[in-house]
N, C-alpha and C positions, 0 to 999 in steps of 0.2 A: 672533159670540156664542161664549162659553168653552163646551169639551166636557170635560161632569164623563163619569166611568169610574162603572160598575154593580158596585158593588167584593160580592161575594157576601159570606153569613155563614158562618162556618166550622160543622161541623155538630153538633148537639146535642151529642152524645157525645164530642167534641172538647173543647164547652165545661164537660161536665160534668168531665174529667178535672181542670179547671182547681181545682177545690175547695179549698177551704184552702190552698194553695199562692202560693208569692211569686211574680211576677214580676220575675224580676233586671234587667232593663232599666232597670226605674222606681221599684224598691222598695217598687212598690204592691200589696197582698195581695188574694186573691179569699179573699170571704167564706166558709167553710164550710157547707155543706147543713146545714139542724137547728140553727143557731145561733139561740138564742132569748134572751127578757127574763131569763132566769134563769141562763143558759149564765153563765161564764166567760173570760174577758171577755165580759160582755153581748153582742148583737147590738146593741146603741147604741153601746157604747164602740170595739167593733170597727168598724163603719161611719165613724162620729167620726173616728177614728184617721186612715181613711182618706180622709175625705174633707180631713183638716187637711195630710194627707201633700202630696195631689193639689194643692191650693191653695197651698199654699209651690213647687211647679212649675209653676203656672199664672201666679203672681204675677210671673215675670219675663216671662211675655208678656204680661201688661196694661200692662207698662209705655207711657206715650208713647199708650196710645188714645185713640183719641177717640169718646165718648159723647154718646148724645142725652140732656139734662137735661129736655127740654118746653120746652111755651115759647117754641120757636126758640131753644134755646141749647144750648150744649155744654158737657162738661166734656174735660177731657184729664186721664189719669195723669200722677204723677210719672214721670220717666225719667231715666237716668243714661246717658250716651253718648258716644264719642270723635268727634272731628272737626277735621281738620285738625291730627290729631298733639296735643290737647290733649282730657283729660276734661273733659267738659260735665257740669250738674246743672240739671233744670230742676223748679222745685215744684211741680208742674200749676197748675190753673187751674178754674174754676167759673164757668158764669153768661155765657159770651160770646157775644152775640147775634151770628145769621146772618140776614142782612136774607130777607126772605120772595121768594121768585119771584127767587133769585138762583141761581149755582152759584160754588164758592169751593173755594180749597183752605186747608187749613191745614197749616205745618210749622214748626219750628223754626231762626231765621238762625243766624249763626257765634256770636253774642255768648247763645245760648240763649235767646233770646228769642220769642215765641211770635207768630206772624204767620197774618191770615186775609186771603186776598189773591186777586183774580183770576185770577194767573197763578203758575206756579212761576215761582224764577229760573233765568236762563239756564245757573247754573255751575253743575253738581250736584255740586262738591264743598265748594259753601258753604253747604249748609242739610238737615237733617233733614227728610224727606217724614212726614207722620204718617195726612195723609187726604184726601178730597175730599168734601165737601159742598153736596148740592144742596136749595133750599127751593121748596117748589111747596104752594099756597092751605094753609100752615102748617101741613103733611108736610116734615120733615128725612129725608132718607134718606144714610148716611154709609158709605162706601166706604174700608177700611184699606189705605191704600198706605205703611204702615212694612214690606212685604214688598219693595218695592223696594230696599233696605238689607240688610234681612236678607240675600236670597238674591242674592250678587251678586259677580262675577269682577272682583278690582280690579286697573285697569290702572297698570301701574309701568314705569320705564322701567329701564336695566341697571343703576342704582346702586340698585333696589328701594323710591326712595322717590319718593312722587308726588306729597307736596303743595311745589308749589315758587312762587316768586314772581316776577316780572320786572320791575323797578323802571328807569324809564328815564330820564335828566337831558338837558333839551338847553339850549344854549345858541346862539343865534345867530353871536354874536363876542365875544372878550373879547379889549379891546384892551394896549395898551405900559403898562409900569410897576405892573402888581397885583406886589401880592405874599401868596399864600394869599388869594385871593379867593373867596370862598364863593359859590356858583353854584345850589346845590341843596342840599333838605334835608327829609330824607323821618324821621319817629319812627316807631318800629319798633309795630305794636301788639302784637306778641306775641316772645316770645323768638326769635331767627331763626338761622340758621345764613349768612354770606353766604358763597357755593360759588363766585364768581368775578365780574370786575367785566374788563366790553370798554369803551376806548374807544376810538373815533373822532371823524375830523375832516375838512372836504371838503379844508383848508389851513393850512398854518401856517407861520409865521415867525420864522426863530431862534429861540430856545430857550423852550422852555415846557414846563412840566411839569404834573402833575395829580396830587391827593394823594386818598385817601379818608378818612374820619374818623368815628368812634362816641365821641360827647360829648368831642371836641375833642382826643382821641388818636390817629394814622394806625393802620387796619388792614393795611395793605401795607408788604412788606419791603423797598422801595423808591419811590420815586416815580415817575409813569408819564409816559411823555416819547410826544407823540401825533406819529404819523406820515401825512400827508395821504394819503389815499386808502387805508387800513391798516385792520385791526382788530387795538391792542395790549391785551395779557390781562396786566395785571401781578400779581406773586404775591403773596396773600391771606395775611398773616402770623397775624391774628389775626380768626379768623372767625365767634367768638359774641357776638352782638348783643343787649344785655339788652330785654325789653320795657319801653318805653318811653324806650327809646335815639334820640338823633337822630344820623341816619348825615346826615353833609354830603361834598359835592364842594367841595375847593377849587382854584385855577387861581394857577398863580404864570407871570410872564411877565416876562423881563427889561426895556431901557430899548427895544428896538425888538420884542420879541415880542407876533406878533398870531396870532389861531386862532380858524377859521371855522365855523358848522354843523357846533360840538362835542356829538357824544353821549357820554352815559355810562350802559353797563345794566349795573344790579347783579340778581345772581342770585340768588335765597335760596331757605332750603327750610327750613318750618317745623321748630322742634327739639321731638325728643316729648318729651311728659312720664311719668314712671310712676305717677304718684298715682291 
């Protein structure tokens, strides 16, 4: 069970001093003693003021809640959010039944789309947590776990960036006489950085080489020539990958070149946007 703190009130005389005065933290003002219907600014307009102040700082934490509507349904805020190095925008939602005598959570996947689901997914850096919702004899009771986001140390590794991707091509054998033989062929779904490209091979046989390719142009400043039992890292000439690019392996092999249990990992790491 969570242990809440007995946080005291500060003492009268404390809070009277607060009178008429700003609050510079939050730009929110304490009312003056004696402020009445006739005062200047009114005690409405003065109040007004502040409660319209409070609510323009409150409006970015409702973003992404989620609310009980009745009914067994929910609504969820609008929210605007990054993820995976890309701004998201999601329009909320109204009206989504929670089956009765269940527990669920809702969050948002990578494509900002709104998902009510038994389990989280495994990767928590591909989905916005928003809540968990339990139904019991047509009681919703809803729990905000958008603080898991909020409050949180994100792990990076020494180049400071964390969302990356590992893209892997195998091919059993490719035997004598290809020439740029396409073996693999992965479309990019979002803009990509590719930060290095290993391959490997258990075997190989006279000459053969391996090109990389984003819509039918090599991104390598040479072609990679595989060595059995090795891992060669050839240099990555040209390493931004438009979304919705098809990055391909191809395989060239002279009149007697064969090549075994060929890997190829491309490495990528999402490119951020600024919008």
């Amino acid at each position: 069970m969570p242990t809440y703190p007995n946080e005291v009130w500060p003492a009268d005389s404390v809070i009277e001093e607060l009178d008429g005065t700003m609050d510079a933290k939050t730009g929110l003002p304490f009312i003056a003693k004696g402020v009445g219907p006739t005062s200047t600014p009114s005690y409405e307009v003065q109040y007004n003021r502040r409660q319209a102040r409070a609510n323009g700082i409150v409006a970015a934490m409702r973003q992404g809640m989620v609310v009980d509507e009745g009914g067994l349904k929910v609504g969820v805020y609008p929210i605007e959010f990054t993820l995976g190095g890309f701004r998201r925008y999601f329009d909320g939602a109204t009206g989504v039944s929670v089956p009765d005598d269940s527990a669920k959570v809702v969050y948002l996947d990578g494509a900002a789309e709104l998902q009510v689901a038994d389990d989280w997914p495994t990767d928590l850096t591909s989905y916005l947590p928003l809540a968990t919702v339990s139904a019991e004899d047509g009681v919703l009771r809803i729990d905000d776990r958008r603080p898991r986001t909020l409050y949180q140390v994100p792990s990076v590794d020494v180049s400071g960036t964390k969302d990356r991707w590992t893209v892997t091509a195998h091919r059993a054998s490719v035997g004598s006489g290809q020439s740029s033989l396409e073996v693999f062929q992965f479309d990019a779904p979002q803009a990509l950085t590719l930060e290095q490209v290993q391959v490997y091979c258990s075997s190989v046989t006279a000459a053969v080489s391996l090109d990389v390719k984003e819509a039918g142009a090599s991104v390598l400043s040479a072609v990679a020539v595989p060595v059995a039992g090795g891992v060669v890292k050839p240099t990555v000439s040209d390493a931004s990958i438009a979304s919705g690019a098809a990055v391909t392996v191809h395989v060239t092999t002279d009149g007697s070149g064969l090549v075994s249990d060929l890997s190829v990992t491309l490495l990528f790491k999402t490119t951020p946007t600024a919008s």
